[in-house]
C-alpha positions as MATLAB code, in Angstrom:
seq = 'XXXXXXXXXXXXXXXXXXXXXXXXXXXXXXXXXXXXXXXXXXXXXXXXXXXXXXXXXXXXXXXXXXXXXXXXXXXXXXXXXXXXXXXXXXXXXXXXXXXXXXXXXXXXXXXXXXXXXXXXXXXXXXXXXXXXXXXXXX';
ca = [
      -8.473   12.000   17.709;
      -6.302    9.060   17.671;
      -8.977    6.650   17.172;
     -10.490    8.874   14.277;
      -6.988    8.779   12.213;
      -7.094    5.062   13.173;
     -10.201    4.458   11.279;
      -9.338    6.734    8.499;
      -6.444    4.027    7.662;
      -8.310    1.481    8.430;
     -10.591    2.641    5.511;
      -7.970    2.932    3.634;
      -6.586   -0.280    3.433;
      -9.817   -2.202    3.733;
     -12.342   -0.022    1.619;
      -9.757    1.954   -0.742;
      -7.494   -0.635   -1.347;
      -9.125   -4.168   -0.838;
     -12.682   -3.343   -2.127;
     -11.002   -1.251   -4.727;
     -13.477    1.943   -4.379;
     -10.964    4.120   -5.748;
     -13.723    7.062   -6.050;
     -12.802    7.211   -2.335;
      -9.374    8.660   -2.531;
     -10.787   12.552   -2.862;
     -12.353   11.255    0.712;
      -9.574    9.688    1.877;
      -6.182   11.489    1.260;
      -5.245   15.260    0.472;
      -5.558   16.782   -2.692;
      -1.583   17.696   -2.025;
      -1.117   13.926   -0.384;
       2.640   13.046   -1.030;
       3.963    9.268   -0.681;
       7.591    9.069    0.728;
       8.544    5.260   -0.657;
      11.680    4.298   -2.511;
      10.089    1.199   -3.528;
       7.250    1.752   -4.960;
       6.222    4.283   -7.696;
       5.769    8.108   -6.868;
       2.556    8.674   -5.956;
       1.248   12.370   -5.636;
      -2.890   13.430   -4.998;
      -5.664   11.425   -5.135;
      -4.930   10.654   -8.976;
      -1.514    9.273   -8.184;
      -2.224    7.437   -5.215;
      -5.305    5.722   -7.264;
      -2.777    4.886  -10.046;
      -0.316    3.239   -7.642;
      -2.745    1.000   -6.021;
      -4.398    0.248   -8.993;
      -0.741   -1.322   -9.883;
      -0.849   -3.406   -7.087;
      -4.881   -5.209   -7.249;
      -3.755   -5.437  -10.714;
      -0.644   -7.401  -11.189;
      -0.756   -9.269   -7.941;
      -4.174   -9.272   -7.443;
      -3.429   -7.724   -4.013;
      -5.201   -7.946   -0.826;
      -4.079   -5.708    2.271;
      -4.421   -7.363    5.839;
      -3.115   -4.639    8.970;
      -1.930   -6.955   11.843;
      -0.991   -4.076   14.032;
      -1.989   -0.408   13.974;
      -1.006    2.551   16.183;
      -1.361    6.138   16.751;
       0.978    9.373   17.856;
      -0.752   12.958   17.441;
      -0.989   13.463   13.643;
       0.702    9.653   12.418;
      -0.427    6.538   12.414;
       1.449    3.383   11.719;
       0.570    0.681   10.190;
       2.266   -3.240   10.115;
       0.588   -5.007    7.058;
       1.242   -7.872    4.588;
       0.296   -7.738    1.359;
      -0.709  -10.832   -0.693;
      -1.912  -12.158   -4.035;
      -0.954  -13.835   -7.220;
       1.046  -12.530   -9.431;
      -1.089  -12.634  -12.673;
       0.377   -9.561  -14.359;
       3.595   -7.631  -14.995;
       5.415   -5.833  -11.980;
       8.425   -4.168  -11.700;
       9.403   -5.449  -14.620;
       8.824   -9.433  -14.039;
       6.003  -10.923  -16.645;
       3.060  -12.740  -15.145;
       4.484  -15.908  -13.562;
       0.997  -17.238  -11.570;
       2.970  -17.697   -8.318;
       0.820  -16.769   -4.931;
       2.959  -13.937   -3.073;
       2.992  -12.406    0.501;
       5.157   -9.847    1.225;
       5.599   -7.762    4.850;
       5.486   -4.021    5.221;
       5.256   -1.084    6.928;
       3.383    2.725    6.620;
       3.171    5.780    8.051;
       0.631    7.812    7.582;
       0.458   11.618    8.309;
      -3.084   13.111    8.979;
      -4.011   16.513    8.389;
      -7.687   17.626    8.282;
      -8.909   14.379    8.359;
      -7.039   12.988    5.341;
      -4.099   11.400    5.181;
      -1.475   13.828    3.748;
       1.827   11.674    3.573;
       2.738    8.033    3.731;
       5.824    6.407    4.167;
       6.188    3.023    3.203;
       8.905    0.556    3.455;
       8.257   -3.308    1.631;
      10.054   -6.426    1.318;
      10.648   -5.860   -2.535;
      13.255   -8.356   -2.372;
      11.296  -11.069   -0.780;
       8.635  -10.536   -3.596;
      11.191  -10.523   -6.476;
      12.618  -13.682   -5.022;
       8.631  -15.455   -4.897;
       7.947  -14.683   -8.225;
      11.551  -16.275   -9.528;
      13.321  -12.774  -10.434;
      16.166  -12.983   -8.028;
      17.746  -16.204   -6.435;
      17.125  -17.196   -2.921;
      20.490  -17.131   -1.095;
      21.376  -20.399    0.096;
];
């Protein structure tokens, strides 16, 4: 079971997010998925989780790469960095052309073979800092 919720992540970030076949997310997640992240914009369904990505491959061009993944009963965690240049607006910073890579972590909750809640935690502040919102402390 383990290895099957493995894969279904897996999918996610490589097919769903990085090949961008959002007609996956039906597939994928839960019709009532629910994303836990105070960073990044609510996200509820296959609708909302489609628009929230969609955020992301747009304004930074993103690309997802897992570097660790591991599984518990129904989660699986994820350590991924996210990278990309920042070619449109986000989080309320214009287009400034500036390559970004940020670190992160998810967990996903399985149910039924979709993924039914996510938890993510980012390094908004690093990325706000790359793209010359905030100052880098000296």
């Amino acid at each position: 079971m383990s290895a099957d919720h493995e894969a279904l992540v897996r999918r996610f970030f490589e097919e769903f997010c990085n090949q961008r076949r959002s007609e996956l997310a039906e597939e994928l997640v839960a019709a009532d998925y629910v994303s836990h992240g105070p960073q990044a914009p609510p996200a509820d369904g296959p609708d909302g989780l489609r628009a929230r990505v969609s955020l992301y491959q747009e304004a930074v061009d993103g690309h997802w790469n897992v570097k660790e993944i591991f599984s518990a009963g129904d989660r699986v965690v994820a350590r991924w960095t996210g990278t990309g240049r920042h070619n449109g607006e986000l989080m309320g910073v214009e287009a400034t052309g500036k390559p970004i890579a940020v670190e992160a972590i998810s967990i996903f909750r399985i149910a039924d073979g979709r993924i039914s809640e996510e938890w993510t935690v980012w390094d908004a502040l690093g990325l706000l800092q790359q793209v010359g919102a905030v100052p880098i402390a000296a």
